[in-house]
C-alpha positions in Angstrom: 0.0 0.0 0.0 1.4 3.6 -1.0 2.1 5.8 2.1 -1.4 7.9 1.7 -3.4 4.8 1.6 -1.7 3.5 4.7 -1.7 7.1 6.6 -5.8 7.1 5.7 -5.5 3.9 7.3 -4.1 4.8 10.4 -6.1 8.5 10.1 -9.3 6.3 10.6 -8.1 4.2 13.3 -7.7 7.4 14.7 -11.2 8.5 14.3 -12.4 5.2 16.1 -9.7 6.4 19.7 -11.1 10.1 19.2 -14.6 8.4 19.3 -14.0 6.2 22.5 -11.9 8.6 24.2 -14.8 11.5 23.5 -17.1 9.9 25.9 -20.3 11.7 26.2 -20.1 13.0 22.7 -21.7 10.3 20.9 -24.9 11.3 23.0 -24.4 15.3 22.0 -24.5 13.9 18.0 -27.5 11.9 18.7 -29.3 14.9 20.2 -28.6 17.7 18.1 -28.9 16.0 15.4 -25.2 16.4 13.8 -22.9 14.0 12.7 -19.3 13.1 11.1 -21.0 13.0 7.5 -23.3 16.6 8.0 -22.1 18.8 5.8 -20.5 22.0 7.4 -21.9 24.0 5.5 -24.9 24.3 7.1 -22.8 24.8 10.6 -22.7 28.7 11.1 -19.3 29.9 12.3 -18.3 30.5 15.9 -19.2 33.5 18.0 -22.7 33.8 16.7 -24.2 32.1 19.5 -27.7 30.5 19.6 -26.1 26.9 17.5 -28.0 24.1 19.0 -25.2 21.8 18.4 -22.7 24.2 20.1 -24.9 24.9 23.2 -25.7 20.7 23.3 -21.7 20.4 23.5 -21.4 22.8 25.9 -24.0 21.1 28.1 -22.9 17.2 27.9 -18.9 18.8 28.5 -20.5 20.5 32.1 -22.3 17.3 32.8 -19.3 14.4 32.0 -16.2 16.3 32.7 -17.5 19.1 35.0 -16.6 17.5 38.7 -13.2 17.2 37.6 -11.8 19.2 34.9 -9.2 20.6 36.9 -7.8 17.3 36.7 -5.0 16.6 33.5 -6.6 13.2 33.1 -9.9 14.9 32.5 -8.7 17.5 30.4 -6.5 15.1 28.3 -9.9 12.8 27.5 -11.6 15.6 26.0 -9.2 15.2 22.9 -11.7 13.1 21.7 -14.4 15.5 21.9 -12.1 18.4 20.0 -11.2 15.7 17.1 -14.8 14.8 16.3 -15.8 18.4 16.4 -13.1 19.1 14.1 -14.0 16.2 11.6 -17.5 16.7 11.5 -16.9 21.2 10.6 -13.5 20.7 8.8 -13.9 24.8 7.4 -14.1 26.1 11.4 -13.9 23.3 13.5 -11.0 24.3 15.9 -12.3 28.0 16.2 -15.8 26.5 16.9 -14.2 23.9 19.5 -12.1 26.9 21.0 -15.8 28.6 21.4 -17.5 25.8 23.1 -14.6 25.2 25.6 -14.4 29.1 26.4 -18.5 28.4 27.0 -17.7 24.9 28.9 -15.2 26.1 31.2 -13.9 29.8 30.8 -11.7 29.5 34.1 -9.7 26.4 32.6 -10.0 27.2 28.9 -6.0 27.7 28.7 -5.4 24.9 30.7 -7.3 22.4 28.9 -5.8 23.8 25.1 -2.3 23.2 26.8 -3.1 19.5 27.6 -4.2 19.3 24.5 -1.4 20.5 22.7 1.0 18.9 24.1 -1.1 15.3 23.6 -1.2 16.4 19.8 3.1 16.5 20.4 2.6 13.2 21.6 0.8 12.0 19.0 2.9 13.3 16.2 5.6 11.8 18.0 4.3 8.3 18.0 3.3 8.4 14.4 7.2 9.7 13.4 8.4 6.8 15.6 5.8 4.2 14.6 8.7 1.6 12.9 11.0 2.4 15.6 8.7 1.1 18.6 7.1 -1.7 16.4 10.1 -3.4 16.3 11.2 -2.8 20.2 10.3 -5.4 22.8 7.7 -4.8 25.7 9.7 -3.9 28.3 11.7 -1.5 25.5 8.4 -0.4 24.2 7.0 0.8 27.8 10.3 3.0 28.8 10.7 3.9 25.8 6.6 5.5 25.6 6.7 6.7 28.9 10.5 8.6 28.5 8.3 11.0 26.5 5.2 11.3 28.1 7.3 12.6 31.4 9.1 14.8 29.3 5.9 16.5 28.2 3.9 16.3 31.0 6.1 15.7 33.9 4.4 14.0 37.3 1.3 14.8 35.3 2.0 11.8 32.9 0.8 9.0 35.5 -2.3 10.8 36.0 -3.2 10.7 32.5 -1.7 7.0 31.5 -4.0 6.3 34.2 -5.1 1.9 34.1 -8.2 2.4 32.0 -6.8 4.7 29.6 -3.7 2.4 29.2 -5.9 -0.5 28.3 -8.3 2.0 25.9 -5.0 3.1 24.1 -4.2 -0.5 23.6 -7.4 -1.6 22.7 -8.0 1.3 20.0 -3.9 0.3 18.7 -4.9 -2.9 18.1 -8.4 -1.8 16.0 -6.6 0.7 14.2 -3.3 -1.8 13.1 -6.2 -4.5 12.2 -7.5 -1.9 9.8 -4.7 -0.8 8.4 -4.4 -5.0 7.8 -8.0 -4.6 6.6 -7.3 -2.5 4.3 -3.9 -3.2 2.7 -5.7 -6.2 1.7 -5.4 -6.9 -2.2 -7.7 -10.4 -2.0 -11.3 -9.4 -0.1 -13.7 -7.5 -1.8 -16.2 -4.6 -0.4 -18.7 -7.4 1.3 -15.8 -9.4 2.8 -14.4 -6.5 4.2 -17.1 -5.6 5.7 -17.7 -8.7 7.9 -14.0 -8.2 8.6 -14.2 -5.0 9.9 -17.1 -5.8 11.9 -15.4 -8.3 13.6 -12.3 -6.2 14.3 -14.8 -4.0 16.1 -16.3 -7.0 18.3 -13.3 -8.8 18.9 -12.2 -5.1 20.2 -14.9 -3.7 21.7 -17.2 -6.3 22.9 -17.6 -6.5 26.8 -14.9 -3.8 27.0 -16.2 -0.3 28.8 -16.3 1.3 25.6 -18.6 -1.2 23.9 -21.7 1.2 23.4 -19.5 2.1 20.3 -20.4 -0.9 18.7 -24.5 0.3 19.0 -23.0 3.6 16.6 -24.1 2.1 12.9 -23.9 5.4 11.3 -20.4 6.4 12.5 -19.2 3.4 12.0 -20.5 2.4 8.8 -19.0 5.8 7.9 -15.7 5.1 9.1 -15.9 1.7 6.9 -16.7 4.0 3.7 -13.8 6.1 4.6 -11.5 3.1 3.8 -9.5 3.8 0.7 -9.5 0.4 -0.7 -13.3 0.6 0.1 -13.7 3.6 -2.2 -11.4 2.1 -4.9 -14.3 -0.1 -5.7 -16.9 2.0 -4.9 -15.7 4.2 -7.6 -15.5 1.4 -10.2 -19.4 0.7 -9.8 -22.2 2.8 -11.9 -24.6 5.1 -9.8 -27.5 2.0 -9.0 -24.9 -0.8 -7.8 -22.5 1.7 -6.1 -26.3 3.1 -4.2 -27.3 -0.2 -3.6 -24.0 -1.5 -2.3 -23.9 1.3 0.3 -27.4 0.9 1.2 -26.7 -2.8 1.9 -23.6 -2.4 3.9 -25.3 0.5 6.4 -28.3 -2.1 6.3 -25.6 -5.5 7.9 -23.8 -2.4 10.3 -27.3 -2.1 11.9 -29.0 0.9 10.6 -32.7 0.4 10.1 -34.5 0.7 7.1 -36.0 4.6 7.1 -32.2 5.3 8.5 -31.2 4.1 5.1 -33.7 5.2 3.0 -33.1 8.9 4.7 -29.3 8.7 4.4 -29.9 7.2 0.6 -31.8 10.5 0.1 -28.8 12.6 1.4 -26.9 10.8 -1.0 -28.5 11.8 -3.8 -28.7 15.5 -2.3 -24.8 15.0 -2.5 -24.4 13.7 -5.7 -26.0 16.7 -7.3 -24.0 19.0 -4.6 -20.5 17.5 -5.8 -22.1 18.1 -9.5 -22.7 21.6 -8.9 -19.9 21.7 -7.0 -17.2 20.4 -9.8 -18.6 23.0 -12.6 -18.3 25.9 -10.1 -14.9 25.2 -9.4 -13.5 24.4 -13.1 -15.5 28.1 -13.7 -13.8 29.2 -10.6 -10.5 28.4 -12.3 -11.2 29.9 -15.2 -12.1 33.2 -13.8 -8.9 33.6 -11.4 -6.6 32.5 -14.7 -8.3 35.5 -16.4 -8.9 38.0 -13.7 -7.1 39.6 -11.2 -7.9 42.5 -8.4 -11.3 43.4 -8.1 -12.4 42.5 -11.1 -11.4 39.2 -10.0 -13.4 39.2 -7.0 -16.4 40.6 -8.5 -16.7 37.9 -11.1 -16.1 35.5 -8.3 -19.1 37.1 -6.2 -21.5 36.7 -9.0 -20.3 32.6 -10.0 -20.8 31.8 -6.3 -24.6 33.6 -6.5 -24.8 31.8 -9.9 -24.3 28.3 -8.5 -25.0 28.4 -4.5 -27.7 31.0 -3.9 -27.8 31.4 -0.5 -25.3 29.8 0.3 -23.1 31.8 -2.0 -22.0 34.1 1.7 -20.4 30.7 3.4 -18.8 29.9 0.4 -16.9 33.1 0.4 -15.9 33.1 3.9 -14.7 28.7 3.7 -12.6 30.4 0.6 -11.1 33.3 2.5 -10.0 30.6 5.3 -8.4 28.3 2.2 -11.5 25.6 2.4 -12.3 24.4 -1.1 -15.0 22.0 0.7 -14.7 20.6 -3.6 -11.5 20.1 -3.4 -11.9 17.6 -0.6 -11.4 14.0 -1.4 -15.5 12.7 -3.0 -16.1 9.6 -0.5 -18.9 8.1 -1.4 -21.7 7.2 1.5 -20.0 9.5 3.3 -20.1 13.4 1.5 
């Protein structure tokens, strides 16, 4: 597998640790009605206050973390809420998280965002030296993990490699190198590696405390779809069979059937989006090849009125951040 493939790979093993580790999230994307596939688009940006997702967040942070988030252990678990904000806005998601936490906990907003960078130091830091501690022994391995996470975090470090977290991080290593397995794999198709995946998940998951992951369909059905390999033959099918492939895999994850019918809907919604999407940017192009200064940006003004409508307003502010939401990467059953 090429090195994008396999960093994908590891990016949604990832996903799966920010997902356990966040806790009380999965109940905030339940009940305001967001989600890692909503497009964040229709997300306002932060600092206009009255977003029901935003003031959902801020509640279920007070309620789980509340009692102790003077605590580094505390503070370092909400990682996971911060990465699945971030992955579900991509165009504002670390200003909108920055929001919420001021909201959360203004007295321990800096403290928290320290933790949180320095974890993201860590994290970097195992992914440079991934090779290097795969091929240490155990006892190696440990001194050689927690040489680093004293030198970050000082005394701190055994508060936040607490037991339980230690046995999470393993846990969510050993999903997210069995998926990276999963999907170097040149000999299943799609419907075999779905029943793979899903079994990586129970054989991971299953009795463990973060099981209720497992009653997630949506997100992780999602997750599946963001497979590269996955998408590789996804994009080899016509419209109908790639449609009902997806509908059949959300279907064995556990979704029901007006779950998939509605996200099948959304689909199409998407499919015409990207459409849209594709002739406004090859226009786009063509227009900032030809133009420059004002003229430039007034010809860009009336193309994004032309093609978005409304929406035309948070298209020009995603651009003047440097999000091309059509320049993503298309992943089908997913955006």
């Amino acid at each position: 597998m090429d090195r994008r493939k396999r960093r994908r790979a590891v990016i949604i093993g990832m996903v799966i640790s920010a997902t356990v580790l966040g806790l009380g999230l999965l109940s905030v994307v339940r009940e305001a009605g967001g989600g890692p596939d909503e497009d964040s688009a229709r997300q306002e940006y932060p600092g206009s206050g009255g977003d029901p997702f935003s003031d959902q967040v801020v509640k279920e942070l007070r309620k789980y973390y509340g009692k102790t988030i003077s605590e580094k252990n505390t503070q370092a678990s909400i990682i996971g809420v911060r990465d699945l904000v971030v992955g579900m806005h991509p165009a504002n998601g670390k200003e909108l998280f920055s929001t919420i936490l001021k909201q959360a906990f203004p007295d321990y907003t800096g403290d928290i965002m320290e933790t949180l960078d320095k974890l993201d130091q860590y994290n970097r830091w195992l992914e440079d030296n991934k090779e290097r501690i795969a091929g240490m022994t155990a006892a190696a391995r440990v001194a050689f993990l927690w040489e680093k996470r004293k030198e970050l975090f000082g005394h701190d470090a055994e508060k936040i490699w607490s037991g339980e977290m230690l046995a999470a991080e393993a846990r969510n290593a050993k999903a997210q190198d069995a998926i990276i397995m999963l999907n170097e794999s040149g000999d299943l198709d799609i419907r075999e590696k779905a029943d793979e995946y899903r079994q990586i998940l129970l054989e991971t998951y299953e009795g463990s405390p973060e099981e209720y992951i497992l009653d997630q369909p949506q997100l992780l059905s999602g997750i599946f779809f963001s497979m590269d390999s996955v998408q590789d033959e996804l994009k080899r099918m016509g419209p109908e069979e790639r449609q009902a492939e997806i509908d059949r895999i959300r279907r064995e994850m556990g979704l029901t059937e007006d779950q998939i019918e509605s996200m099948a809907r959304r689909d199409a919604d998407n499919e015409r989006r990207w459409e849209t999407g594709l002739l406004y940017m090859e226009d786009r192009e063509r227009i900032v090849s030809e133009f420059d200064g004002h003229e430039r940006q007034e010809h860009l003004r009336k193309l994004r009125e032309e093609y978005f409508g409304d929406e035309a307003g948070t298209i020009e502010l995603e651009e003047k951040d440097g999000f091309f939401r059509f320049k993503r990467p298309r992943i089908y059953g997913r955006n």
